[in-house]
gemmi code that builds the backbone of each chain (N, CA, C; Angstrom):
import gemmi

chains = {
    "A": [
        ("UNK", (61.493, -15.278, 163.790), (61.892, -15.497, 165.183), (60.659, -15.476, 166.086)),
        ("UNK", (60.541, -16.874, 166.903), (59.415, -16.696, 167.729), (59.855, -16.009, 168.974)),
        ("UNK", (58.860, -15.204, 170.098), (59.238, -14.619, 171.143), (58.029, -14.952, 172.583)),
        ("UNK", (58.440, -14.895, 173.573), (57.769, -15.259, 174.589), (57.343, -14.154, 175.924)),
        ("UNK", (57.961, -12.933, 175.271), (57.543, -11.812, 175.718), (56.622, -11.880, 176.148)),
        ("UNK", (55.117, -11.974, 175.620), (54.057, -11.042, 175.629), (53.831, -11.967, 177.214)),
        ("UNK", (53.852, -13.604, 176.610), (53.233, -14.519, 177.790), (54.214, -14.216, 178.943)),
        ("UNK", (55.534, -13.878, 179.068), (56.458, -13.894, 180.648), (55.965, -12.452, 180.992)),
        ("UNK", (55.829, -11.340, 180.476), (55.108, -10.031, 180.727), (53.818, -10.053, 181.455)),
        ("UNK", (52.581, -11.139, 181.028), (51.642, -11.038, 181.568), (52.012, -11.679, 182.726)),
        ("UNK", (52.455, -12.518, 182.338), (52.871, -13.947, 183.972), (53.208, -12.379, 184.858)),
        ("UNK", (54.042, -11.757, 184.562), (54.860, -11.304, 185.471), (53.977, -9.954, 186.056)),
        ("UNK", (53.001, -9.889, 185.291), (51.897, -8.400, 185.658), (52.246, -6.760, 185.112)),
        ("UNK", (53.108, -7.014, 184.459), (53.501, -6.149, 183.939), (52.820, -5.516, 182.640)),
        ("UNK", (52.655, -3.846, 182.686), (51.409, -3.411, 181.671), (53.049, -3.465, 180.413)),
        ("UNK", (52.559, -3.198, 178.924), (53.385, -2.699, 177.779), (53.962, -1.892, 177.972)),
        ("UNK", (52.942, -0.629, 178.721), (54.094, 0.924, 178.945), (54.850, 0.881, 180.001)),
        ("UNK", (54.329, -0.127, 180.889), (55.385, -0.248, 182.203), (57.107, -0.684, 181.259)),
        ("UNK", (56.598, -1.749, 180.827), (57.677, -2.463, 180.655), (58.688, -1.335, 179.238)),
        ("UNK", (58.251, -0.651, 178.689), (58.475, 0.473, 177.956), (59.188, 1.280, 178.953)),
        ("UNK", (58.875, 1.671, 179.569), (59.204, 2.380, 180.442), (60.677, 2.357, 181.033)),
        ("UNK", (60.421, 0.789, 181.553), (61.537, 0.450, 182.112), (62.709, 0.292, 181.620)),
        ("UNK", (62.322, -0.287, 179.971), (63.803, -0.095, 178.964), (63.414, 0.476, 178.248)),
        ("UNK", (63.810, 2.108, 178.313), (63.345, 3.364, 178.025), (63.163, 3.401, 175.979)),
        ("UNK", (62.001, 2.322, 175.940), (61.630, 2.349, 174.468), (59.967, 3.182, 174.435)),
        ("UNK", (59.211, 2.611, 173.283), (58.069, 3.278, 173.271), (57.039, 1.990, 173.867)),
        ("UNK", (55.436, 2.145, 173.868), (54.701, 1.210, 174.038), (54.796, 0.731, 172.872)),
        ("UNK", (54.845, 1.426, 171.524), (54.384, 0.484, 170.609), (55.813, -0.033, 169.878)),
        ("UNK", (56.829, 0.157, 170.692), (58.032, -0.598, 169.993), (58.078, -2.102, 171.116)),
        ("UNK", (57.154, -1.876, 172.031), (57.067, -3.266, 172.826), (56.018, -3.993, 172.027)),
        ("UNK", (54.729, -3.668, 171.480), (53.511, -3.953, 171.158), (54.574, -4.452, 169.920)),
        ("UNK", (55.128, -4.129, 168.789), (55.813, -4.808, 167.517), (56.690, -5.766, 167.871)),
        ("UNK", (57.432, -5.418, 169.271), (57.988, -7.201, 169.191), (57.133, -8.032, 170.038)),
        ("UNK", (56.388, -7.847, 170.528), (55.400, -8.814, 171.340), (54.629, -9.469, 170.054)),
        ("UNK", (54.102, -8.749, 168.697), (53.517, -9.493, 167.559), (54.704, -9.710, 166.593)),
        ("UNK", (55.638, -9.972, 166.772), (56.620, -10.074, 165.944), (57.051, -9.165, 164.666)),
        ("UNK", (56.513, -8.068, 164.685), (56.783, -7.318, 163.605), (58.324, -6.963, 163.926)),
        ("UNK", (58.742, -6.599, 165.028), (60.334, -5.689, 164.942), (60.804, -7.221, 165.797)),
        ("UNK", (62.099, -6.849, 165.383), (62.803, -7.767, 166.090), (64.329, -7.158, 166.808)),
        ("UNK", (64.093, -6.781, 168.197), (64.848, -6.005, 169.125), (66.345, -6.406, 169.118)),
        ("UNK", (67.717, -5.130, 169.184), (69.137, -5.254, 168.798), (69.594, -6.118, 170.127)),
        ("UNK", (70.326, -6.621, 170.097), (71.024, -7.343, 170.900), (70.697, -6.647, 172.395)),
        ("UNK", (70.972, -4.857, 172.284), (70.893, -4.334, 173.749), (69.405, -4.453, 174.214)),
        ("UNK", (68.124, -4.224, 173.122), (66.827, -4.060, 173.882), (66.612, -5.736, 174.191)),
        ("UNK", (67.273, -6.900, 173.817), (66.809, -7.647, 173.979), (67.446, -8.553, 175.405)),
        ("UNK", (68.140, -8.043, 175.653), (69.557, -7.867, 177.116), (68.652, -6.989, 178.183)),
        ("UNK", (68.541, -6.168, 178.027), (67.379, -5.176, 178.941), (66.160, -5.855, 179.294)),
        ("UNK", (65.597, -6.651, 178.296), (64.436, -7.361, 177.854), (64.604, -8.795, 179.250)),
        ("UNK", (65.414, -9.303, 179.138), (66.134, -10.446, 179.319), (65.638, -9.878, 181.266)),
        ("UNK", (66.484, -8.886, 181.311), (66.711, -8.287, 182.823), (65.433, -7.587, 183.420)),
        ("UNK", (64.747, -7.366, 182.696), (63.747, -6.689, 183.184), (62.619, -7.799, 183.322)),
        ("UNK", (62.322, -8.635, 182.737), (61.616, -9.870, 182.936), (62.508, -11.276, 183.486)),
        ("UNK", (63.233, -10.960, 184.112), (64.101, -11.854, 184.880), (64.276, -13.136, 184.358)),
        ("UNK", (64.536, -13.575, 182.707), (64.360, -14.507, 182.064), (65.826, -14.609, 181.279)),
        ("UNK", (66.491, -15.769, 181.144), (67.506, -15.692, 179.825), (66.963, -14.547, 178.022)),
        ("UNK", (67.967, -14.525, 177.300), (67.531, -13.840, 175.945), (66.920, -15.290, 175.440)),
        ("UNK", (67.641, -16.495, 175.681), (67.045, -17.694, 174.848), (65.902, -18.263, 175.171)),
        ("UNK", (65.295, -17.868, 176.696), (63.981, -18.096, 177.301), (62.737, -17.354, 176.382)),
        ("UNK", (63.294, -15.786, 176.422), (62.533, -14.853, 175.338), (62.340, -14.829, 173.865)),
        ("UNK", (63.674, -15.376, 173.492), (63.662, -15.673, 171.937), (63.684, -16.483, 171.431)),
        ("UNK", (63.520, -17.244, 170.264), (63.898, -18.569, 169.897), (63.932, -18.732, 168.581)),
        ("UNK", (65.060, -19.197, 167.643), (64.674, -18.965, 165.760), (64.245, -19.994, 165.426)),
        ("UNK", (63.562, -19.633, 164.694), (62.529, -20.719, 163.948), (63.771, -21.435, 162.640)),
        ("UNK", (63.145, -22.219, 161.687), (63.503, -22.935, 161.403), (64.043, -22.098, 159.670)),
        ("UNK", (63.427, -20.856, 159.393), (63.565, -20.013, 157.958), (64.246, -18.949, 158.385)),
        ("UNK", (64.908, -18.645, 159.655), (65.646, -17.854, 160.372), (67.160, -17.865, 159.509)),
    ],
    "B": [
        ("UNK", (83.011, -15.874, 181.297), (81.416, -15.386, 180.591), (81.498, -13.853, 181.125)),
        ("UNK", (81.309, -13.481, 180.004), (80.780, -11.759, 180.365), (79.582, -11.591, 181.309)),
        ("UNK", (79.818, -10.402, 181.990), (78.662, -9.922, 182.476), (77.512, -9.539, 181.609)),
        ("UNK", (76.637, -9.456, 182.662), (75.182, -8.826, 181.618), (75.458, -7.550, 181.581)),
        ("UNK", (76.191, -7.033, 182.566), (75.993, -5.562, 182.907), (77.227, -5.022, 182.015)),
        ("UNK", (78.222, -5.965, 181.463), (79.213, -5.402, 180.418), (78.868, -5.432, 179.201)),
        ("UNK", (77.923, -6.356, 178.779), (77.184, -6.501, 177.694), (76.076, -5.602, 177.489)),
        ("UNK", (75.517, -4.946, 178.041), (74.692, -4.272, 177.776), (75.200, -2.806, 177.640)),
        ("UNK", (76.134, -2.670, 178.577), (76.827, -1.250, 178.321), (77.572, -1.549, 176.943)),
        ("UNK", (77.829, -2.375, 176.411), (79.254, -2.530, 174.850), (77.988, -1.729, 174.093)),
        ("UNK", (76.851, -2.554, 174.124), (75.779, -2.084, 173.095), (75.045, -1.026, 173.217)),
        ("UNK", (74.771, -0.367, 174.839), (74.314, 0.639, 174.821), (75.293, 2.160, 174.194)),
        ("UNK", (76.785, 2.280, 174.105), (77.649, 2.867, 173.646), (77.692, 3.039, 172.206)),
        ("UNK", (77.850, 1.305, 171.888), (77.350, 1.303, 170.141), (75.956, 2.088, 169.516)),
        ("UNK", (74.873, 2.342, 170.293), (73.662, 2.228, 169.843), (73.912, 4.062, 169.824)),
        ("UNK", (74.377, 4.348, 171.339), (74.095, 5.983, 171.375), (75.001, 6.570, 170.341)),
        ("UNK", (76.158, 5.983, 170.189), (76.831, 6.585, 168.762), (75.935, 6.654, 167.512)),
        ("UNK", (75.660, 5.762, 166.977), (74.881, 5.428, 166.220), (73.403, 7.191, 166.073)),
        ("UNK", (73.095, 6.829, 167.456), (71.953, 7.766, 167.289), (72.504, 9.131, 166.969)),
        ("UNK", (73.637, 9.436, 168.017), (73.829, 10.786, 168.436), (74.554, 11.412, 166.777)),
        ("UNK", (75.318, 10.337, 166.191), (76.083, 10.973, 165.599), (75.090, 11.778, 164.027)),
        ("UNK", (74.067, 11.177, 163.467), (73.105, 11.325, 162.616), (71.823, 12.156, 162.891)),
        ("UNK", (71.193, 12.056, 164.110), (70.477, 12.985, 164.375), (70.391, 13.783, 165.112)),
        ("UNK", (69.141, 14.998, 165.275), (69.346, 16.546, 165.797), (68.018, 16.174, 166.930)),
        ("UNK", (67.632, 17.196, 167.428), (66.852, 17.277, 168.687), (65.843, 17.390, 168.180)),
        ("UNK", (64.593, 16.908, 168.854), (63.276, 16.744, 168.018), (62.676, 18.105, 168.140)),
        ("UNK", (63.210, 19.505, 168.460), (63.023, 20.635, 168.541), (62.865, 21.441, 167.138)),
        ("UNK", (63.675, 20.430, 166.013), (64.023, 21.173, 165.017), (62.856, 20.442, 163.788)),
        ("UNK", (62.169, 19.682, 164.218), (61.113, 19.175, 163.382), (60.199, 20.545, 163.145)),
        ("UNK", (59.681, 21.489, 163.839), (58.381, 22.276, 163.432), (59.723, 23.278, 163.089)),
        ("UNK", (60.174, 23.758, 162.892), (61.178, 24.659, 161.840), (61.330, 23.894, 160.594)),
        ("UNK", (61.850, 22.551, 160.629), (61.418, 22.060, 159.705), (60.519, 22.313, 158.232)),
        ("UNK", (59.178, 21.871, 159.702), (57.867, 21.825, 158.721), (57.853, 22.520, 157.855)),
        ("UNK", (58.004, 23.861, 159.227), (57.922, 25.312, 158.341), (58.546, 25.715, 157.282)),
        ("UNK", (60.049, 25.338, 157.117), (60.209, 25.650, 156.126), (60.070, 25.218, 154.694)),
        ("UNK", (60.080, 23.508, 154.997), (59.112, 22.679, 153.969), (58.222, 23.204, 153.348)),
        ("UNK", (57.195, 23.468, 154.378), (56.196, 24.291, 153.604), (56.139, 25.754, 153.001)),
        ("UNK", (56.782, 26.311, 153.499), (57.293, 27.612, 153.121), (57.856, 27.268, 151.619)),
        ("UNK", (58.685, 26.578, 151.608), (59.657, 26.271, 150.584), (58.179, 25.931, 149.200)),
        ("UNK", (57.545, 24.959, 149.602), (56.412, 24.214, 148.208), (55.619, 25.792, 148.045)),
        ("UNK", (55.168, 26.088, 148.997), (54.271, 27.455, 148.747), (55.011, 28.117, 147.672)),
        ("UNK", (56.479, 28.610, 147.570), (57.500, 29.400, 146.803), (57.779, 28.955, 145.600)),
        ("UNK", (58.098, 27.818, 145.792), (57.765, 26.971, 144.471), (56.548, 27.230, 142.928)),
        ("UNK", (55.152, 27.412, 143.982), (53.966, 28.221, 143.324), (54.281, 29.764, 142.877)),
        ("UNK", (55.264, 30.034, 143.297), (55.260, 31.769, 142.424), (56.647, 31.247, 141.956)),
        ("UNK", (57.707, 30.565, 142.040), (58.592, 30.723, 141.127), (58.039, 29.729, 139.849)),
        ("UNK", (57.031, 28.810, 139.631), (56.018, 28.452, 138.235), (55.440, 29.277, 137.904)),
        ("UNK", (54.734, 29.940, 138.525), (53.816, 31.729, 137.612), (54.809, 32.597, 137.929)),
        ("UNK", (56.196, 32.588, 137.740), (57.096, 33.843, 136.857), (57.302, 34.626, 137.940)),
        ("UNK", (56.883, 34.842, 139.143), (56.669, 36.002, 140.305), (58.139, 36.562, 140.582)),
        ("UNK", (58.741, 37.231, 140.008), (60.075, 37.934, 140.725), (59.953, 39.235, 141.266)),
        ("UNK", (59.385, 39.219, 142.605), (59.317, 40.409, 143.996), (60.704, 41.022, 143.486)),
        ("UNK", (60.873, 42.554, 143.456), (61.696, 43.066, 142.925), (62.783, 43.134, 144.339)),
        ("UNK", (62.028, 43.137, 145.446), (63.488, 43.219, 146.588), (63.828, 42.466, 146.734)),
        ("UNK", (63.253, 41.099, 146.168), (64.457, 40.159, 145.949), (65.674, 40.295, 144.863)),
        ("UNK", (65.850, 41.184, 144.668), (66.689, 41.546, 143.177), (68.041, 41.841, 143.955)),
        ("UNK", (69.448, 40.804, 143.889), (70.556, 41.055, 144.436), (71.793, 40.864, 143.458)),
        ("UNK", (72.803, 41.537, 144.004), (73.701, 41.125, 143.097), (74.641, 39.766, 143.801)),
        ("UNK", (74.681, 39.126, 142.754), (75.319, 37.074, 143.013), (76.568, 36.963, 142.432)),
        ("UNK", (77.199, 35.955, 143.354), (78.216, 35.698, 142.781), (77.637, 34.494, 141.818)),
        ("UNK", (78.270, 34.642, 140.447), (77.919, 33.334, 139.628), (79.381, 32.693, 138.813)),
        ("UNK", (78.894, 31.099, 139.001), (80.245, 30.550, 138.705), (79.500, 29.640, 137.406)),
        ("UNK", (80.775, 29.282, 136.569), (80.713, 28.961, 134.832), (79.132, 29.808, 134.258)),
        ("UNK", (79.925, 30.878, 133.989), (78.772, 31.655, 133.732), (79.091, 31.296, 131.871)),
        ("UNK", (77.577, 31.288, 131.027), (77.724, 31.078, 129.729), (76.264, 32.054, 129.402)),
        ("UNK", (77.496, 32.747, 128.381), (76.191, 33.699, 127.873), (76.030, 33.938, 125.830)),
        ("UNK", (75.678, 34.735, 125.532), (75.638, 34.632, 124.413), (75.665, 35.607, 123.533)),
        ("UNK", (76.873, 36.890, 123.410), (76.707, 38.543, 123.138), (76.931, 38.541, 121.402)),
        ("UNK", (76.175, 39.087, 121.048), (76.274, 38.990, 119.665), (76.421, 38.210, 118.695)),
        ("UNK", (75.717, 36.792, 118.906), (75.908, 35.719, 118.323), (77.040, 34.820, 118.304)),
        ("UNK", (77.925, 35.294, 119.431), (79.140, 34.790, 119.899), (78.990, 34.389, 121.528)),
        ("UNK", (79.525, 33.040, 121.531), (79.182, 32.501, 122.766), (80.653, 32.819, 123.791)),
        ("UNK", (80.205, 33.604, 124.917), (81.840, 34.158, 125.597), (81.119, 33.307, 127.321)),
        ("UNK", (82.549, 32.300, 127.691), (82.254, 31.715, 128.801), (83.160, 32.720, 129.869)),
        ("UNK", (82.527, 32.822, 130.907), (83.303, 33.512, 132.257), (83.193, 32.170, 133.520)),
        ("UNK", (84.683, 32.033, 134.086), (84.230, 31.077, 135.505), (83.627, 31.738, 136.426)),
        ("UNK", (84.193, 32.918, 136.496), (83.344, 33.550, 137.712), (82.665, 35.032, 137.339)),
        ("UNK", (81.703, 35.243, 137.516), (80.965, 36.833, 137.407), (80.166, 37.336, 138.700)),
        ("UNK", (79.942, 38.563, 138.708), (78.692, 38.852, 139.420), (77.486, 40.067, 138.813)),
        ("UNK", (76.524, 39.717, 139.190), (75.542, 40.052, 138.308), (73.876, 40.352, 139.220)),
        ("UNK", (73.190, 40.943, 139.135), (72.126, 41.031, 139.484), (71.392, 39.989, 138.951)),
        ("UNK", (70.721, 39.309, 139.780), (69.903, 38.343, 139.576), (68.399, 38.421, 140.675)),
        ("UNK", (67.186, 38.058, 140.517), (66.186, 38.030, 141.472), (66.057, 36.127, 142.373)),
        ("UNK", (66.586, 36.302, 143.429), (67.150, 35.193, 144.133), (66.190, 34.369, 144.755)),
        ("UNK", (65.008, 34.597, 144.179), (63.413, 34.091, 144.728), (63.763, 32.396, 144.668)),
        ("UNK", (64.261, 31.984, 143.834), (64.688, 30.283, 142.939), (65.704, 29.977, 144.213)),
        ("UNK", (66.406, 30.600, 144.467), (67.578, 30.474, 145.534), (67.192, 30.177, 146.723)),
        ("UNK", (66.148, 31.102, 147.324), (65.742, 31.037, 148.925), (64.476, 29.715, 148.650)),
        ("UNK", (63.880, 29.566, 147.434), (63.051, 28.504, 148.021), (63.558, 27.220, 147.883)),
        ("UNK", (64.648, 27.148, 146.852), (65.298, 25.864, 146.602), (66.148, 25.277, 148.034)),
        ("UNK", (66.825, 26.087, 148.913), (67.410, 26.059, 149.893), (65.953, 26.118, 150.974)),
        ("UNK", (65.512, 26.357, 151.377), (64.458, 26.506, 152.201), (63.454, 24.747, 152.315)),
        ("UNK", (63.677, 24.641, 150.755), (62.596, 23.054, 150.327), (63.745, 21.698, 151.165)),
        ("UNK", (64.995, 22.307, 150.949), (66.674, 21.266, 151.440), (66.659, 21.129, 152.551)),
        ("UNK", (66.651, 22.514, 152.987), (66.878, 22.708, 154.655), (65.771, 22.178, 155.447)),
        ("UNK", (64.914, 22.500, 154.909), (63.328, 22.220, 155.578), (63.433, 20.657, 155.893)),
        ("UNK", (63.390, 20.143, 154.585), (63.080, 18.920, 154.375), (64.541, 17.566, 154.954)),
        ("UNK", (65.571, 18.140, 155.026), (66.779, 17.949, 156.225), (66.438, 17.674, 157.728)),
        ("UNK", (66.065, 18.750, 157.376), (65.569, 19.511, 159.303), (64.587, 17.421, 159.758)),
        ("UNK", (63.612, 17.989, 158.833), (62.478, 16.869, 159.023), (62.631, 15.603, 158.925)),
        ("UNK", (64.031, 15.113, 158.427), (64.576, 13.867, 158.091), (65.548, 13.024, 159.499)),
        ("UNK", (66.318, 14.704, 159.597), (67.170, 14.305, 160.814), (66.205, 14.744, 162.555)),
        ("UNK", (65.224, 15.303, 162.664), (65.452, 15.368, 163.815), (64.387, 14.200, 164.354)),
        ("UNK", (64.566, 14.202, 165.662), (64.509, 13.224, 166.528), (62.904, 13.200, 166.698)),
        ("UNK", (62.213, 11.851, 166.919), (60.659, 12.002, 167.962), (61.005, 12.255, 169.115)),
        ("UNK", (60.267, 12.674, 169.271), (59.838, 12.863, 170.996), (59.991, 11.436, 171.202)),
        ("UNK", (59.410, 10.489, 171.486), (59.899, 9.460, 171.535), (61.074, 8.283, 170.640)),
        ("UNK", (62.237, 8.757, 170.601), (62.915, 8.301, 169.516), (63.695, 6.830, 170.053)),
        ("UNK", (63.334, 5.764, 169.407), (64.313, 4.394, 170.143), (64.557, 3.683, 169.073)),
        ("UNK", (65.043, 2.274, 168.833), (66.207, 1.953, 167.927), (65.086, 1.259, 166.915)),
        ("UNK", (63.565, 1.468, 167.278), (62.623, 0.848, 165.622), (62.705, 2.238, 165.281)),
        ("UNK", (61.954, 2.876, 165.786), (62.054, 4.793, 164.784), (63.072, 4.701, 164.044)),
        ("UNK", (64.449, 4.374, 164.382), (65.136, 4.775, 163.512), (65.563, 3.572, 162.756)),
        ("UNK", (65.283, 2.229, 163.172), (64.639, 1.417, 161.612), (63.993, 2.063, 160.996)),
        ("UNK", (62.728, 2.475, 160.800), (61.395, 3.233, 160.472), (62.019, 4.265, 159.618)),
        ("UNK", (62.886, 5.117, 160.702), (63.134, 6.252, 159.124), (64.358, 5.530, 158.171)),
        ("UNK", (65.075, 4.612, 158.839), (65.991, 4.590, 157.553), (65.296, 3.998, 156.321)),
        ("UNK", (64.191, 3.110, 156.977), (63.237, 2.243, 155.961), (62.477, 2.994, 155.168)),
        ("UNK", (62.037, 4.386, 155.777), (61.379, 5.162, 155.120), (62.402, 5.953, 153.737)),
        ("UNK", (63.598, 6.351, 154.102), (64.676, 7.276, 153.742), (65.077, 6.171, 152.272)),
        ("UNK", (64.970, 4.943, 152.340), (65.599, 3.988, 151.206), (64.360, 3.865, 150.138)),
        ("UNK", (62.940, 3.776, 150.534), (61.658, 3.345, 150.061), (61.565, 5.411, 149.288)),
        ("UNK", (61.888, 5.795, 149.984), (61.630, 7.300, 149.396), (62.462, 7.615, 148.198)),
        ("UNK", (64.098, 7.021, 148.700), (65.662, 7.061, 147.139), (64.818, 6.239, 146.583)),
        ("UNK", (64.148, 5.094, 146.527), (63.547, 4.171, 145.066), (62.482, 4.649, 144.502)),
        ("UNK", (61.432, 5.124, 145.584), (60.679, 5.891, 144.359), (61.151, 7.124, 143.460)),
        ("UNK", (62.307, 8.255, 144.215), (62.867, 9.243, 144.072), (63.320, 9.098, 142.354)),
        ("UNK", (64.054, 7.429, 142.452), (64.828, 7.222, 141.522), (63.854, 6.588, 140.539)),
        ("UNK", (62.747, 6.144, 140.481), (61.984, 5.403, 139.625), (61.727, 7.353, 138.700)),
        ("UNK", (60.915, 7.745, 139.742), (60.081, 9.021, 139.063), (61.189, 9.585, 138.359)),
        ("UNK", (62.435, 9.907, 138.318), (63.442, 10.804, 137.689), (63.557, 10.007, 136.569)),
        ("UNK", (63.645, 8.711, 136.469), (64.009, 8.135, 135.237), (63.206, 8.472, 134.260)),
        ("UNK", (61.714, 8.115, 134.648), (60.426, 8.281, 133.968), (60.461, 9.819, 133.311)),
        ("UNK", (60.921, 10.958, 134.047), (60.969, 12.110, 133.778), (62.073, 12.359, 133.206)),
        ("UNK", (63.443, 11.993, 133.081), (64.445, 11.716, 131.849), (63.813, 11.341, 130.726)),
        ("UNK", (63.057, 10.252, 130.355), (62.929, 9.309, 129.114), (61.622, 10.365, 128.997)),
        ("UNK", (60.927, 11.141, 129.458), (59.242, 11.569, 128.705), (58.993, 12.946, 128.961)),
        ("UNK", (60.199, 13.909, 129.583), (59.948, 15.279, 129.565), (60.953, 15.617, 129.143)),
        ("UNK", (60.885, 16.790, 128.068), (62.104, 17.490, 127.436), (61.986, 19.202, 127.883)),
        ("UNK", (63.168, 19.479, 126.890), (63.598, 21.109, 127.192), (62.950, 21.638, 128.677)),
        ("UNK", (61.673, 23.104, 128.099), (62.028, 23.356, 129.969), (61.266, 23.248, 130.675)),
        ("UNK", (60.493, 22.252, 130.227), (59.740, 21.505, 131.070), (60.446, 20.572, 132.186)),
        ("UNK", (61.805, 20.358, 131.542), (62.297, 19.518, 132.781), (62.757, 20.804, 133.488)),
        ("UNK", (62.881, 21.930, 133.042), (63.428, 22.617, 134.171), (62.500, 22.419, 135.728)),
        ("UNK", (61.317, 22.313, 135.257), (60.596, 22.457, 136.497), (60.603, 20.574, 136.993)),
        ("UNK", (60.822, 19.787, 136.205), (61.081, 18.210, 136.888), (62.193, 18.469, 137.932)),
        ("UNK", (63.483, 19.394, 137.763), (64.406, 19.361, 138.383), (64.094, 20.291, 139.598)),
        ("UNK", (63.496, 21.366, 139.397), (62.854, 22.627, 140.419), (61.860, 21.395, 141.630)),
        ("UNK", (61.348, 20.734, 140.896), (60.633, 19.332, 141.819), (61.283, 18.863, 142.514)),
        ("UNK", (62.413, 18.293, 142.048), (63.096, 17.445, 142.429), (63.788, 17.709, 143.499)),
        ("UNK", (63.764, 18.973, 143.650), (64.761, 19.020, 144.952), (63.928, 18.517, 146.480)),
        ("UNK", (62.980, 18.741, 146.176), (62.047, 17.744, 147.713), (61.214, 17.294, 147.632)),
        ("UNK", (61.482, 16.599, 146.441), (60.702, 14.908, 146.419), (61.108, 13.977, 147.489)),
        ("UNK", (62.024, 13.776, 147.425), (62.898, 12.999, 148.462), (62.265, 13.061, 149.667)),
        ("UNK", (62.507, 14.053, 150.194), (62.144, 14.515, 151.419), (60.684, 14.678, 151.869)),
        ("UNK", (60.171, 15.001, 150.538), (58.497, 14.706, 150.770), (57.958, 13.157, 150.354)),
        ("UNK", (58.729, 12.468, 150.284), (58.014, 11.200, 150.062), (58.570, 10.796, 151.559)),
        ("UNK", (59.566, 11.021, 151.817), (59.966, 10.745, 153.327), (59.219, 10.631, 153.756)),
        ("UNK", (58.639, 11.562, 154.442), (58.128, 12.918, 155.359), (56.449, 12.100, 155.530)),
        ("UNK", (56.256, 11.733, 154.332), (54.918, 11.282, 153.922), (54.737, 10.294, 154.670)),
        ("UNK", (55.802, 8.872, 153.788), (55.633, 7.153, 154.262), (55.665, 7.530, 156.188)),
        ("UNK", (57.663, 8.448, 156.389), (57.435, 7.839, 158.175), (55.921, 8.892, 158.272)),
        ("UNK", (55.713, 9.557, 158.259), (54.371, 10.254, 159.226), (52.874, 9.087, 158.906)),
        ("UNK", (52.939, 8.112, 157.921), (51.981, 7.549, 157.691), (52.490, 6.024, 158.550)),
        ("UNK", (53.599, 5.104, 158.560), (54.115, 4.093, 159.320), (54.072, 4.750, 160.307)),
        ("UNK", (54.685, 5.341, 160.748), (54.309, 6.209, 163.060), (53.056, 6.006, 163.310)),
        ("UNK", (52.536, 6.631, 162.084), (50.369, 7.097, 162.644), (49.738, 5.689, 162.435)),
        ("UNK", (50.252, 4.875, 161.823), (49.565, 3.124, 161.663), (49.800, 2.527, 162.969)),
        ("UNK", (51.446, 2.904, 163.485), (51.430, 2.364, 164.706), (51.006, 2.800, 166.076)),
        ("UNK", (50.772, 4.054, 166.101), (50.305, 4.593, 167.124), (48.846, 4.090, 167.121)),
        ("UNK", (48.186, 3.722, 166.445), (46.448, 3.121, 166.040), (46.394, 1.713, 166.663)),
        ("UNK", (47.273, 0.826, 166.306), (47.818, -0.132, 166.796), (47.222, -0.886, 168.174)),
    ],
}
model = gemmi.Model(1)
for chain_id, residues in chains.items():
    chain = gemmi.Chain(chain_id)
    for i, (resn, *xyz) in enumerate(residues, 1):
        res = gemmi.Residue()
        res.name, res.seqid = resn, gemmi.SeqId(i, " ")
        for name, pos in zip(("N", "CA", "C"), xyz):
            atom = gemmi.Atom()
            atom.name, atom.element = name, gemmi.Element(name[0])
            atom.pos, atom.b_iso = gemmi.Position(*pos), 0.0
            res.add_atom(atom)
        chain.add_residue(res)
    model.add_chain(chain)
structure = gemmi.Structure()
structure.add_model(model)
structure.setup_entities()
């Protein structure tokens, strides 16, 4: 699954721990889906969605071995 | 179309069940430790024979099999003086290593607990590789002490992988 996090986060000025913060996860559970290692449950990715003022399908997108 | 704000509460409900119902407060990790370690230390005097005499109590013991005069007489239940040193560390290595499985990080959110279940399944396969190996190539009472092991392997291979996956990612 590709994700667009990291780039709408910077657009938006927002640090990792801010945005951690805000959907009360860790920095480095933002830092694993920003490199694609974890891939966030329906709710962090809804929070995700709202907190970067973007659709989930703006943020996420499945690739083609999905 | 659903709300966002109903959708996120369905899953935030699902998720806190999920957490609340399996784990303890991350308060109970250094009791834990302690007794983990307490427990392996005990381990080292119940292999060199050590029975502290005030540990000497009388137990209830169930399918008791003994052997009086070349005649084998079974009892279901007895009680008997026994030195309970095997008892407090075998329970101590469980509890400990429990404690350290279930309680919470300080920072605990829904990868941690990917992380430990990933850790908790990777720990049952090695758990289960090493026991086999020690079925098929250790006999009599030598396995006694494979099994005296065995009780927190588990928990120490746990204990091991998440504290080594957390500390990779915290480096990160």
């Amino acid at each position: 699954m590709k994700n667009q996090v990291k780039i709408v986060r910077i657009e938006k000025g927002i640090t990792q721990g801010d945005l951690a913060e805000k959907i009360s996860v860790s920095r480095q559970t933002i830092h694993a889906i920003e490199s694609g290692k974890y891939v966030p449950s329906t709710l962090l990715a809804l929070k995700l969605s709202d907190v970067l003022d973007k659709t989930v399908e703006d943020l996420f997108e499945l690739e083609e071995n999905d | 179309m659903v709300e966002m704000s109903s959708l996120l509460y369905i899953c935030k409900a699902h998720l806190t069940i999920m957490e609340t119902k399996f784990l303890i407060s991350h308060k109970f990790r250094a009791l834990g430790a302690i007794l983990f370690s307490l427990g392996i230390l005990g381990t080292s005097l119940v292999i060199s024979d050590l029975e502290p005499e005030f540990l000497d109590a009388d137990v209830i013991m169930l399918f008791v099999d003994d052997e009086v005069f070349g005649k084998e007489e079974f009892k279901l239940i007895d009680v008997r003086e026994e030195n309970i040193l095997n008892e407090l560390v075998g329970i101590s290595v469980i509890l400990g290593g429990l404690l350290l499985l279930l309680a919470r990080r300080k920072h605990e959110d829904e990868m941690m607990i990917k992380l430990r279940l990933e850790s908790i399944l990777w720990a049952a396969k090695i758990n289960a590789v090493l026991l086999i190996i020690s079925l098929l190539f250790i006999y009599s009472l030598s396995f006694y002490f494979v099994m005296l092991f065995n009780l927190g392997v588990l928990y120490g291979l746990f204990a091991l992988r998440f504290e080594w996956v957390v500390s990779r990612l915290n480096r990160e």
